[in-house]
C-alpha positions as CSV (number, residue, x, y, z in Angstrom):
1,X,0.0,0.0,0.0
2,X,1.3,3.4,-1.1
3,X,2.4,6.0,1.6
4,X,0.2,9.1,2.0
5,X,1.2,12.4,3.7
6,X,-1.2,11.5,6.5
7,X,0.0,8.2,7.0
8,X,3.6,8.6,6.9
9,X,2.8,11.7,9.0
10,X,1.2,8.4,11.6
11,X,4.0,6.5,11.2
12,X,6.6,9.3,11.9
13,X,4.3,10.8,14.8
14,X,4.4,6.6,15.9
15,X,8.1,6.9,16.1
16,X,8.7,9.9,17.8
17,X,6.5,9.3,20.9
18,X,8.0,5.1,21.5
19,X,11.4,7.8,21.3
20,X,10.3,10.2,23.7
21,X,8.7,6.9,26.3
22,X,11.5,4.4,25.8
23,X,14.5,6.4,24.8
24,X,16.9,6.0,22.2
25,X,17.0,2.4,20.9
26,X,19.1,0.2,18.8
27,X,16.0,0.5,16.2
28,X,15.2,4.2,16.6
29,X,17.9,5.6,13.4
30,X,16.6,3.0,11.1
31,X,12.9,3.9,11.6
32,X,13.7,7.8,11.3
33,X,16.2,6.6,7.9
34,X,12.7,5.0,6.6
35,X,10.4,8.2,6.7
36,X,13.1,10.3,5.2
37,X,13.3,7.6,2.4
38,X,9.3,6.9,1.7
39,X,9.0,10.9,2.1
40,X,10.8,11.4,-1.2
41,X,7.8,9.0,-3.2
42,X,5.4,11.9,-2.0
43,X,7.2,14.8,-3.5
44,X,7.1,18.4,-2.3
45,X,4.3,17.9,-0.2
46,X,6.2,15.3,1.6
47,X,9.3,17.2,2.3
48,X,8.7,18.3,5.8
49,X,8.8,14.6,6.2
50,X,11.8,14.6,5.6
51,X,12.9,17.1,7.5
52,X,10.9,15.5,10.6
53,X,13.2,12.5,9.9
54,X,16.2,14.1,9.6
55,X,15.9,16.7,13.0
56,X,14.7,13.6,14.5
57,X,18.0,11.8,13.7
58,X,20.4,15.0,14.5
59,X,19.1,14.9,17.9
60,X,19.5,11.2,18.0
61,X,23.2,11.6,17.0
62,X,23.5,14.7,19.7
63,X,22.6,12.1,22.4
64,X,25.5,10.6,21.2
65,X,27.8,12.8,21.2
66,X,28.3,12.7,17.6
67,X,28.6,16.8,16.2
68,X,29.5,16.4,12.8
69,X,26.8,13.9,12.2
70,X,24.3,16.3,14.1
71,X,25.3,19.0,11.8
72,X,25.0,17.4,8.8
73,X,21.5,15.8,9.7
74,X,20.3,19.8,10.5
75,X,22.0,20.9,7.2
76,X,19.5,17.8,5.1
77,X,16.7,18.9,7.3
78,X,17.2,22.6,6.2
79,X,17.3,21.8,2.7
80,X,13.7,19.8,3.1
81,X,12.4,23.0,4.3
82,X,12.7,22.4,8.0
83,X,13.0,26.1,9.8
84,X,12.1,25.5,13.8
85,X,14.7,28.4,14.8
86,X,13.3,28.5,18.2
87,X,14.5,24.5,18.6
88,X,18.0,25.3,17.7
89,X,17.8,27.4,20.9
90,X,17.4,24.4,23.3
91,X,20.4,24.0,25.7
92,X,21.6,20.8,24.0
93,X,22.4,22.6,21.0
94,X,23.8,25.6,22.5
95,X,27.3,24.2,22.3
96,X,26.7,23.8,18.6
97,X,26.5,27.9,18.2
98,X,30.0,28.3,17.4
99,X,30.2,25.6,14.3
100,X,30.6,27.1,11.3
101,X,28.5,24.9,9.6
102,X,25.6,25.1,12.3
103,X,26.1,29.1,11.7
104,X,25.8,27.8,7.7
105,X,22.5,26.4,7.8
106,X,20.9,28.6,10.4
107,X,21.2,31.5,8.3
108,X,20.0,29.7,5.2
109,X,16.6,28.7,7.4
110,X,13.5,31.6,6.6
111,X,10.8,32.1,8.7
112,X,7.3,34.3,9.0
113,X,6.7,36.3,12.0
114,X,3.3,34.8,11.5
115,X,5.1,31.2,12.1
116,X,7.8,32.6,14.6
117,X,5.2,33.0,16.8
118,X,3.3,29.9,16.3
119,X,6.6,28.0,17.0
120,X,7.3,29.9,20.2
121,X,3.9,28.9,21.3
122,X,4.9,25.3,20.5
123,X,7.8,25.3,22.3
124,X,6.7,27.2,26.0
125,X,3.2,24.7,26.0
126,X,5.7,21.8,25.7
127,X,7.7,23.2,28.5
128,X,4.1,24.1,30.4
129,X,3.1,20.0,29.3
130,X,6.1,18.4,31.1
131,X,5.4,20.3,34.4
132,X,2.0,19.6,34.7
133,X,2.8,16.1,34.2
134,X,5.2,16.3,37.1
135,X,2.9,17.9,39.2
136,X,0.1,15.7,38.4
137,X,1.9,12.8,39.1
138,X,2.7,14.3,42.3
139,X,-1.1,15.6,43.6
140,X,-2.4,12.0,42.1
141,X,-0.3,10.0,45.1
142,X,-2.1,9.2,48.0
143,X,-5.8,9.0,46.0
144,X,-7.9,6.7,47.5
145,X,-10.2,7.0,44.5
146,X,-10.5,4.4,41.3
147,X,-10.7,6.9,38.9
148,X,-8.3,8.0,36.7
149,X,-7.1,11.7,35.5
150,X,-5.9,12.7,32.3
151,X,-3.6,15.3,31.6
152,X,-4.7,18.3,29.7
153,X,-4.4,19.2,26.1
154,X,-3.5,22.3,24.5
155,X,-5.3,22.7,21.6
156,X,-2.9,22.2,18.3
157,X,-2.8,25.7,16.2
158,X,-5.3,25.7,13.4
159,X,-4.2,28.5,11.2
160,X,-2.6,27.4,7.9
161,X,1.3,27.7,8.0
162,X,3.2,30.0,5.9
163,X,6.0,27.4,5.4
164,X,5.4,23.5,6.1
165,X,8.8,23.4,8.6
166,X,5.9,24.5,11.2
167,X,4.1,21.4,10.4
168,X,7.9,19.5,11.9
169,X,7.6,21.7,15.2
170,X,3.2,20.5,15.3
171,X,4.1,16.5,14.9
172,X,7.0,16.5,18.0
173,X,4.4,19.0,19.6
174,X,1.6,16.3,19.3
175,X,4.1,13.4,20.1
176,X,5.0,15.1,23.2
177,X,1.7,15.5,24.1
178,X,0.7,12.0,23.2
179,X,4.0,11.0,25.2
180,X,3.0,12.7,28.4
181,X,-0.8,11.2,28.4
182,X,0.4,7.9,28.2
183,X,2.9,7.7,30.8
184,X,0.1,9.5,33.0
185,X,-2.5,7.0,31.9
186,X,-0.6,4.4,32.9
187,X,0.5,5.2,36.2
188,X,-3.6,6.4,36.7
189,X,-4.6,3.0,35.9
190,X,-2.0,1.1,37.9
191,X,-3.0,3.2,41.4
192,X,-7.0,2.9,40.2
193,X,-6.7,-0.8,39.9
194,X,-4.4,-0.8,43.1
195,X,-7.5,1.0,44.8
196,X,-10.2,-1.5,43.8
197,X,-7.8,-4.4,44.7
198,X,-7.8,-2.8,48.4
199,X,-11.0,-1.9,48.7
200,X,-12.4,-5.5,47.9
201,X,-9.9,-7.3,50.5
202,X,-9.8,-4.3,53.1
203,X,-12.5,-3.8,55.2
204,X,-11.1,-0.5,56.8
205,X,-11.4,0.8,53.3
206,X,-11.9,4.9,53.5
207,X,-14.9,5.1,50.9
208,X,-15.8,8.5,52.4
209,X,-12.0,9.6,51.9
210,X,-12.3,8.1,48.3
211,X,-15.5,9.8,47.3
212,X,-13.8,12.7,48.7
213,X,-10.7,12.1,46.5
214,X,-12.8,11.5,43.4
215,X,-14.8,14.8,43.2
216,X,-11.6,16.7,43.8
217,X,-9.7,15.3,41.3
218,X,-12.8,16.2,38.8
219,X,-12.5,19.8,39.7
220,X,-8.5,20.0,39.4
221,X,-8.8,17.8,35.7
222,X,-11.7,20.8,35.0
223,X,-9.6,23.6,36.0
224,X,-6.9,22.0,34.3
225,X,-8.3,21.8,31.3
226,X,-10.2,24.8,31.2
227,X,-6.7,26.4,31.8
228,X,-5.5,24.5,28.8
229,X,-7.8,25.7,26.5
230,X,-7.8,29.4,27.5
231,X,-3.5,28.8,26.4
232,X,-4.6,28.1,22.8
233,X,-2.5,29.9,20.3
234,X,-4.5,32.9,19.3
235,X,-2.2,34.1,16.0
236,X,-1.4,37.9,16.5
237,X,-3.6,40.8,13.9
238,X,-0.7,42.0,11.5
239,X,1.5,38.8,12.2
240,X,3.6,39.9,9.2
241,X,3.7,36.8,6.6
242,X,6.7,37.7,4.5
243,X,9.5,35.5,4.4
244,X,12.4,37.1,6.9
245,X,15.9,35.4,7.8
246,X,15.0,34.0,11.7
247,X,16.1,35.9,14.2
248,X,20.0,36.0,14.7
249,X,21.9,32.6,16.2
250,X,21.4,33.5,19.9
251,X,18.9,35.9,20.4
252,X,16.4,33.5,21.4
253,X,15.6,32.6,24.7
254,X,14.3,29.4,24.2
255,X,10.7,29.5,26.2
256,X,10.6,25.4,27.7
């Protein structure tokens, strides 16, 4: 069966949140070498596939230790249209700052202020995504209840891109996302089931205390959520959509 945008899209979005769960594996280059390689069947519309692939791999490499390779992964991801300037501002890149070559490619990366924005966004709810995770994980201990909270969603931008390197920066978005919620789920359902095992052995259950617990946690998911939702990126009136060199190597203070 032939590849489709959306699909490969899946399968790439797939890949990126068993990365982000499990950690680098053996496997992980190979599957990221795969999208780049069905990307090209699709044509230009597929190219951001590519450069999905090929950011995914330079970070796979920078876990490594491995610079040049880094590098020239960023450089293939440039030329398949990949422009996430506010990324390249994570700590674990910093050190690349002074490499010629990084400097190369960063300046040959353009960028709306439009999609500057959006990709800012992108980067502080991911930031906002791993804390709340944390302190969910935290307030959940000691619940007495069976039910189980999920974390809360950001709603993904809906405005149409100026260039398709924002759609890159949307698919790790979502796969962090997706990441998060399932660690969360998991460690919900193992306390919820721990709950019902105790309360059918353990007479001295607390089902007042759980009750309790359960109508709580309904209003914090709620607020949570309602919080969520009032984050949604809400793209600026004059957000300029000419094509500008990003911001200079630096000048970003990455918002995570």
């Amino acid at each position: 069966m032939a590849d489709t945008v959306d699909s490969l899209a899946a399968h790439a979005h797939d890949l990126l949140v068993a990365l982000i769960t499990e950690g680098p594996s053996a496997g992980a280059p190979a599957g990221f070498h795969d999208v780049v390689a069905r990307s090209a069947a699709l044509g230009p519309d597929g190219a951001w596939l590519a450069a999905t692939g090929h950011a995914a791999l330079a970070m796979l490499a920078l876990a490594r230790g491995r610079a040049d390779e880094t590098v020239s992964h960023l450089d293939a991801a440039v030329t398949a249209g990949f422009n996430d300037c506010v990324m390249l501002h994570a700590d674990p890149l910093r050190p690349l700052h002074g490499d010629p070559r990084f400097h190369a490619l960063y300046q040959r990366m353009r960028i709306t202020q439009g999609d500057l924005d959006e990709l800012l966004w992108l980067h502080q709810e991911m930031g906002i995504m791993a804390r709340e995770a944390q302190t969910a994980a935290v307030d959940n201990v000691g619940r007495l209840d069976t039910g189980v909270s999920p974390l809360p969603r950001a709603p993904l931008p809906t405005r149409v891109p100026h260039t398709a390197g924002v759609r890159t920066a949307r698919i790790d978005f979502l796969s962090t996302q997706a990441a998060l919620q399932q660690a969360a789920m998991k460690a919900e359902f193992q306390r919820s089931s721990g709950n019902t095992s105790l309360g059918l052995i353990d007479d001295t259950w607390d089902y007042d205390r759980a009750r309790r617990d359960a109508w709580d946690a309904d209003e914090v998911d709620i607020r949570r959520q309602r919080e969520a939702e009032a984050r949604a990126f809400v793209e600026r009136p004059g957000a300029g959509a000419v094509l500008l060199p990003c911001p200079p190597l630096g000048s970003i203070a990455y918002p995570g």
